[in-house]
C-alpha positions as CSV (number, residue, x, y, z in Angstrom):
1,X,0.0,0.0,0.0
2,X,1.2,3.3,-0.4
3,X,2.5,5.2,2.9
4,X,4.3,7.9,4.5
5,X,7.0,6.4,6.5
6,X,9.2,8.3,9.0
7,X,12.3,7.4,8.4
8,X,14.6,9.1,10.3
9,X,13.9,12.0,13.3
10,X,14.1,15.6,11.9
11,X,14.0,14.3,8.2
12,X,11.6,14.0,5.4
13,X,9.0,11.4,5.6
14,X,9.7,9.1,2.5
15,X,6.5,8.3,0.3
16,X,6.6,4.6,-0.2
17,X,4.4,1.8,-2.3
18,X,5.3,-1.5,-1.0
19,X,4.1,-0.6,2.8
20,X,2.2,-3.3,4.7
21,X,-0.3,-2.6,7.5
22,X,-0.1,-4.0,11.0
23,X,-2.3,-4.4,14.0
24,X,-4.9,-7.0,15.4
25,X,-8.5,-6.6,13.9
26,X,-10.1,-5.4,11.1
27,X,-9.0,-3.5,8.1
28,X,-10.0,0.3,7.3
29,X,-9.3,1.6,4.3
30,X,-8.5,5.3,4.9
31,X,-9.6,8.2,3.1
32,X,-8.5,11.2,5.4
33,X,-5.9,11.6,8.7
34,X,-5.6,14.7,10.4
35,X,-1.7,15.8,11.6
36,X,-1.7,16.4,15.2
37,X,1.3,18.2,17.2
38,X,2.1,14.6,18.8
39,X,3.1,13.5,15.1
40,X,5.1,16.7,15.0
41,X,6.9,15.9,18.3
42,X,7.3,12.3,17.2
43,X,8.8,13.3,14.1
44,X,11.1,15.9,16.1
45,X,12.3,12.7,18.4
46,X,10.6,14.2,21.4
47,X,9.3,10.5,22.4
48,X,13.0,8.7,23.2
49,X,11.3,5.2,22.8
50,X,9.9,5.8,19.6
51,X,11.6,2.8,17.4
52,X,12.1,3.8,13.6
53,X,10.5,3.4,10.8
54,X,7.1,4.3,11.8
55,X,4.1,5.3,10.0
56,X,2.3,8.1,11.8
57,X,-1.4,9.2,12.2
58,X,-4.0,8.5,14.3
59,X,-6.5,11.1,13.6
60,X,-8.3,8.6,11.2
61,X,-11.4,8.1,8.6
62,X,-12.6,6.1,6.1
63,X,-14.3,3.2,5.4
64,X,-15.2,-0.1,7.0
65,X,-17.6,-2.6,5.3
66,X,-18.6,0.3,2.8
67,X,-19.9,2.5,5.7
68,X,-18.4,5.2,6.6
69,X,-16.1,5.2,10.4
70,X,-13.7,6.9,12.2
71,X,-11.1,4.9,14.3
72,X,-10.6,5.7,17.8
73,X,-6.7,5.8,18.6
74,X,-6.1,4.7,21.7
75,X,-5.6,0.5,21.5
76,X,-6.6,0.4,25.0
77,X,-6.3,-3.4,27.1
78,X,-9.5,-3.0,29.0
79,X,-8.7,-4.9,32.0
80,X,-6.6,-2.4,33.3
81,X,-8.4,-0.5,36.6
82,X,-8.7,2.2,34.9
83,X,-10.0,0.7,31.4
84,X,-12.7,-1.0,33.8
85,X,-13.6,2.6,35.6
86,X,-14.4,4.1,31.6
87,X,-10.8,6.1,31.4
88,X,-9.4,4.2,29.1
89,X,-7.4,7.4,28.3
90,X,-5.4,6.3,31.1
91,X,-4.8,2.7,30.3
92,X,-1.8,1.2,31.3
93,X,-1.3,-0.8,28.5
94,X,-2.3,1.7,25.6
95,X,-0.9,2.0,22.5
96,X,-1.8,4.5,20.2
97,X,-1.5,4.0,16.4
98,X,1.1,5.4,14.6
99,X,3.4,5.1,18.0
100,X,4.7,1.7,17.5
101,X,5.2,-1.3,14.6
102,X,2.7,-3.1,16.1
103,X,-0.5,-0.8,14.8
104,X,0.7,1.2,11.9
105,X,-0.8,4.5,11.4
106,X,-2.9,6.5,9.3
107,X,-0.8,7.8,6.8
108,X,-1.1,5.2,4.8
109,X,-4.2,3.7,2.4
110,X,-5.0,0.5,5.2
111,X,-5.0,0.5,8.9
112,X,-6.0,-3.0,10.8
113,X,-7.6,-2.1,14.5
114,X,-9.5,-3.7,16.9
115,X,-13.4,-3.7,15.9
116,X,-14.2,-2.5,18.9
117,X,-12.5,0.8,18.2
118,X,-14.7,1.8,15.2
119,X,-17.1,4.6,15.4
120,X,-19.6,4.9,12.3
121,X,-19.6,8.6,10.9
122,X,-22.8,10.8,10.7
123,X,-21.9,11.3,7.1
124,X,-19.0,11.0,4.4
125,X,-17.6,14.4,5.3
126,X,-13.9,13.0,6.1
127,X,-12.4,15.9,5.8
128,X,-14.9,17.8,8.6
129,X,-14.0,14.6,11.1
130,X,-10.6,14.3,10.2
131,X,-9.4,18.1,11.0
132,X,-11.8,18.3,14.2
133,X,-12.6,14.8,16.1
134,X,-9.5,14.7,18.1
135,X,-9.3,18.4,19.1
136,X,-12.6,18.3,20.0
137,X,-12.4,15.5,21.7
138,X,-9.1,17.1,23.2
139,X,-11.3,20.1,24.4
140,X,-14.5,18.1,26.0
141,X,-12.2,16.1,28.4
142,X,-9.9,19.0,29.2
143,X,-13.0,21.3,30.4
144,X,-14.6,18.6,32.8
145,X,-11.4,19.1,34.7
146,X,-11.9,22.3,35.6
147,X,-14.8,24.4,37.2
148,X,-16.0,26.9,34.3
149,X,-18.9,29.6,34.9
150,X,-20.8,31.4,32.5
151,X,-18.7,34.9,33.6
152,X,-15.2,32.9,33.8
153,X,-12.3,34.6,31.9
154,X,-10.6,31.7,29.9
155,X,-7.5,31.7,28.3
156,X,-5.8,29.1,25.3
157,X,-2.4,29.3,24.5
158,X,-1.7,28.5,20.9
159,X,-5.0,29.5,19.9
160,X,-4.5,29.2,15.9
161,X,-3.5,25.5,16.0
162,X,-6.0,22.4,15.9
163,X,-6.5,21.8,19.2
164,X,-6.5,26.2,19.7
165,X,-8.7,27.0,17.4
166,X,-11.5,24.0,18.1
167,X,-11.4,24.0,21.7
168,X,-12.3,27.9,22.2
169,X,-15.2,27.3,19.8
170,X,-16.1,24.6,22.3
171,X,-15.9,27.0,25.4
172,X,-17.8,29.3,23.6
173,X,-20.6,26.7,22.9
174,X,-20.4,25.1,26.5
175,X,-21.7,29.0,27.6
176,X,-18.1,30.3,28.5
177,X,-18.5,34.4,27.5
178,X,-14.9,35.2,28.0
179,X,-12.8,33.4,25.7
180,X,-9.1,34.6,24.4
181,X,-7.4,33.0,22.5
182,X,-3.4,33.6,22.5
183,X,-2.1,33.7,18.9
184,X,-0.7,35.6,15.9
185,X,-3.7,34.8,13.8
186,X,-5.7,37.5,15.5
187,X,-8.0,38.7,12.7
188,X,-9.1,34.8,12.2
189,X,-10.1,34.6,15.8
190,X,-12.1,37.6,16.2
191,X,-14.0,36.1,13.2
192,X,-15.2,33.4,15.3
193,X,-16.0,35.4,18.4
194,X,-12.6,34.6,20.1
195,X,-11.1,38.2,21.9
196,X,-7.1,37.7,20.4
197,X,-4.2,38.6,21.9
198,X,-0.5,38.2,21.7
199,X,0.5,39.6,25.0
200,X,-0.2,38.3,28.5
201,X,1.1,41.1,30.7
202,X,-2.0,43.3,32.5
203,X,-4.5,40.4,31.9
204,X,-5.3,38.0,34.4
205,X,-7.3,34.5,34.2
206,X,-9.5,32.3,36.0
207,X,-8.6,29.5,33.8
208,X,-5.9,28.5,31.4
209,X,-5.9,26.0,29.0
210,X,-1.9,25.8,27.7
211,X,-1.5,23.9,24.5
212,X,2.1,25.1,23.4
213,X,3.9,24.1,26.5
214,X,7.6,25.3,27.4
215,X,7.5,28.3,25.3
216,X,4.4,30.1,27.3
217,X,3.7,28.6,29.7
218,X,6.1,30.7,32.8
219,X,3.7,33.9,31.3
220,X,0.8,31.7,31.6
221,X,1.1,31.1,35.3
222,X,2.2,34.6,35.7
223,X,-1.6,35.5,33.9
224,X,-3.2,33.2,36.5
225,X,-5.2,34.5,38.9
226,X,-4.7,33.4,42.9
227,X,-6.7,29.7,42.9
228,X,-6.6,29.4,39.4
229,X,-6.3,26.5,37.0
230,X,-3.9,25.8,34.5
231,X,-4.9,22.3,32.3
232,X,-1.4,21.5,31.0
233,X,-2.4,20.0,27.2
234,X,0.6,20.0,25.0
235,X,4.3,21.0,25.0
236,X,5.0,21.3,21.2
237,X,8.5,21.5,21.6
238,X,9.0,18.6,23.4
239,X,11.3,20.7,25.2
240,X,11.5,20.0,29.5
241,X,8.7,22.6,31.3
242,X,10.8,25.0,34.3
243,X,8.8,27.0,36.0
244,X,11.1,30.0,36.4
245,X,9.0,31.3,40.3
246,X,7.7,28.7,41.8
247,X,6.8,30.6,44.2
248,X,4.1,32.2,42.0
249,X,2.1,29.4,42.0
250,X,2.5,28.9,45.7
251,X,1.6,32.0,47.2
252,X,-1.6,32.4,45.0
253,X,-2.6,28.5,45.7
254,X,-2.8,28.0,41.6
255,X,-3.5,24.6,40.2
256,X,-1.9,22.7,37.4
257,X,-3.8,19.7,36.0
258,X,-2.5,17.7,33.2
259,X,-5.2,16.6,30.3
260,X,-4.4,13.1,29.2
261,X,-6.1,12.8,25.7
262,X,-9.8,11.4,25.9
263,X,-12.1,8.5,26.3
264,X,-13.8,7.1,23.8
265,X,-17.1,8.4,25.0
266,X,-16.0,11.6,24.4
267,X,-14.6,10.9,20.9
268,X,-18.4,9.9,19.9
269,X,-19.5,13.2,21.2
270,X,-17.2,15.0,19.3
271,X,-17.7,12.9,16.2
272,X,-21.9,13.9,17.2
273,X,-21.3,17.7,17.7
274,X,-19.2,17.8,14.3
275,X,-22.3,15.8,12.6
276,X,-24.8,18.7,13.9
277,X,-22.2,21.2,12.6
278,X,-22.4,23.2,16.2
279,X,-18.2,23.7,15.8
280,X,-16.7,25.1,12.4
281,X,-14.1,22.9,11.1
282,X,-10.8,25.0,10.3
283,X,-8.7,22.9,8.1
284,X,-6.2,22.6,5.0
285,X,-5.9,19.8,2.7
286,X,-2.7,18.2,1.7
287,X,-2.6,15.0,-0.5
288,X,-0.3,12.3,1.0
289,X,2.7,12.6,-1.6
290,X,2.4,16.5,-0.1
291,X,2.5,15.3,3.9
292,X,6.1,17.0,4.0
293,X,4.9,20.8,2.7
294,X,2.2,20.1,5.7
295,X,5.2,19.6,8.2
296,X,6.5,22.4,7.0
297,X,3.8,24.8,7.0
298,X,2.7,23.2,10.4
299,X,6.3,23.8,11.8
300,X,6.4,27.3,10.9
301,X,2.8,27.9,12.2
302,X,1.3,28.6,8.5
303,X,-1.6,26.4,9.0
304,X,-4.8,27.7,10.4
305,X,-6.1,24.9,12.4
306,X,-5.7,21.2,11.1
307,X,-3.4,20.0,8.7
308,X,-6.2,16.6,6.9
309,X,-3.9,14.5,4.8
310,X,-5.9,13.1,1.7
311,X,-5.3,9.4,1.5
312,X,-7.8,8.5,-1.2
C-alpha cells in the first residue's frame, strides 16, 4: 500500500508503495488523517522510545464494510483498573497507532484495529471529522477538569492550532463568554468570536488552557489569577517545562492539571457535535505525496487549524 513512512527524526518522511499494515482486527481503508502536534513531536524525536521506521497518524477516517467510520486511537487493554472505571485514556497498556510497529498509522491507504475501536460517521464528510474529532475530543475532556462559569475569563495558548482554534469554539458553545485566545492569527479569531491577543502582561485569568507548552507557559502562570487553574495539554517542543518562580504558584494556591487525551465516549461526542455542525471545522488539505509541505507549514505555524492528509 502506499505510505508515509518516518524514516529518520528531523528528516523528510519518505512516500513509499510497497508498505504493509499491522495491528490486530479489522482492516480500514483510509480516506483522510488529520496531523496532530504529537506527530510533529514524534517526528522531532521528542518521544525517546519511539523505534524507527514508523508510519504516523491516528487522527483517522474512512471506510469499513462500505460505511463510513472513524477509528478511535487509543488501543486500550480494557482490563486495566482504569479501562474498567471508563478512562481508558489512562490505560496502562495503551498503544496509540502510529506510535509503535505493532498498529501502523494512518498515513497510509489501510489501517487494521480492533473492531471495537470503530465509530460509524454521521456522514461521508472526512475531511470535517478528520481536522476536528480529536481536538474536540481534546477540548471536551480537558474542560470537565476544571470548574467553568458562565462569567469565567478563559485563556488558550496557541489559539491558531487544531486543538487552539476548536477547543475555544467549544468553550464558547459550552456558555463560557470570556474566551481569548493567545495567537498571531488574530484577525481569524475575532471572526469566530474569540477576543485575540499576543501579549499576556496586565491580563489575568480564572482559567488556562496551555496547548504550546515550554514556550508560554512561565507567562501563563504569571496571567493566573490566585486559585486558578492551568490544564497542562501539550508542549510542542517537546522541550523539558521549568517554571522560572515557583513561588508564583505557591503564594496564589494555583492549580496545574495535566489533560491526558480522551475516552472514547467523548470521541463519539465530538464525532456527534461535528455531525450537527455546532463547531466550524478550520482545516487545510494536503494530499499524502504533499505530507512533507504540511510539516512544513505546520512547523512554521502557517496552517490555520488542522493540517487533513488526503489518502484516497
Amino acid at each position: 500500500m502506499r505510505a508515509a513512512l518516518l524514516t529518520q527524526f528531523n528528516s523528510p518522511l519518505v512516500i513509499t508503495k510497497d508498505a504493509q499494515p499491522k495491528g490486530e482486527g479489522v482492516k480500514v481503508d483510509v480516506v483522510s488523517t488529520g496531523v496532530c502536534g504529537r506527530d510533529l513531536v514524534i517526528w522531532k524525536g521528542g518521544f525517546r522510545n519511539a523505534k524507527l521506521p514508523l508510519i504516523l497518524g491516528h487522527e483517522i477516517v474512512g471506510y469499513y464494510d462500505n460505511k463510513p467510520v472513524a477509528v478511535y486511537p487509543n488501543i486500550f487493554c480494557g482490563n486495566c483498573e482504569y479501562c474498567k472505571s471508563g478512562k481508558e485514556n489512562l490505560c496502562e497498556n495503551s498503544i496509540i497507532l502510529g506510535e509503535t510497529e505493532k498498529f501502523t498509522g494512518g498515513y497510509a491507504e489501510q489501517v487494521i484495529v480492533p473492531e471495537r475501536n470503530l465509530i460509524p460517521l454521521p456522514d461521508d464528510k472526512f475531511e470535517k471529522y478528520a481536522s476536528t474529532m480529536d481536538p474536540l475530543a481534546t477540548a471536551i475532556h480537558a474542560t470537565k477538569l476544571v470548574k467553568l462559569e458562565r462569567d469565567s475569563k478563559v485563556l488558550v495558548t496557541g489559539a491558531g492550532g487544531g486543538v487552539g482554534i476548536h477547543l475555544s469554539q467549544y468553550l464558547k458553545y459550552i456558555g463560557v463568554k470570556e474566551v481569548y485566545g493567545l495567537s498571531s492569527k488574530g484577525r481569524k479569531l475575532e471572526e469566530l468570536g474569540i477576543k485575540a491577543i499576543s501579549d499576556l502582561r496586565n491580563e489575568k485569568f480564572d482559567a488556562i488552557f496551555e496547548l504550546v507548552g515550554s514556550k508560554t507557559i512561565n507567562d501563563s502562570i504569571r496571567a493566573l489569577k490566585k486559585e486558578g487553574t492551568l490544564i497542562l495539554i501539550g508542549n510542542i517542543e517537546g522541550e523539558p517545562i521549568t517554571l522560572l518562580r515557583p513561588a508564583l504558584t505557591i503564594m496564589r494556591q494555583q492549580k496545574i492539571i495535566g489533560s491526558a487525551s480522551y475516552t472514547k465516549a467523548e470521541y463519539e461526542e465530538a464525532i456527534r457535535i461535528i455531525g450537527e455542525n455546532k463547531i466550524k471545522a478550520i482545516y487545510e488539505t494536503f494530499e499524502l505525496e504533499q505530507i512533507n509541505e504540511a510539516y512544513k507549514r505546520m512547523m512554521s505555524r502557517q496552517v490555520f487549524g488542522r493540517a487533513v492528509i488526503k489518502v484516497r
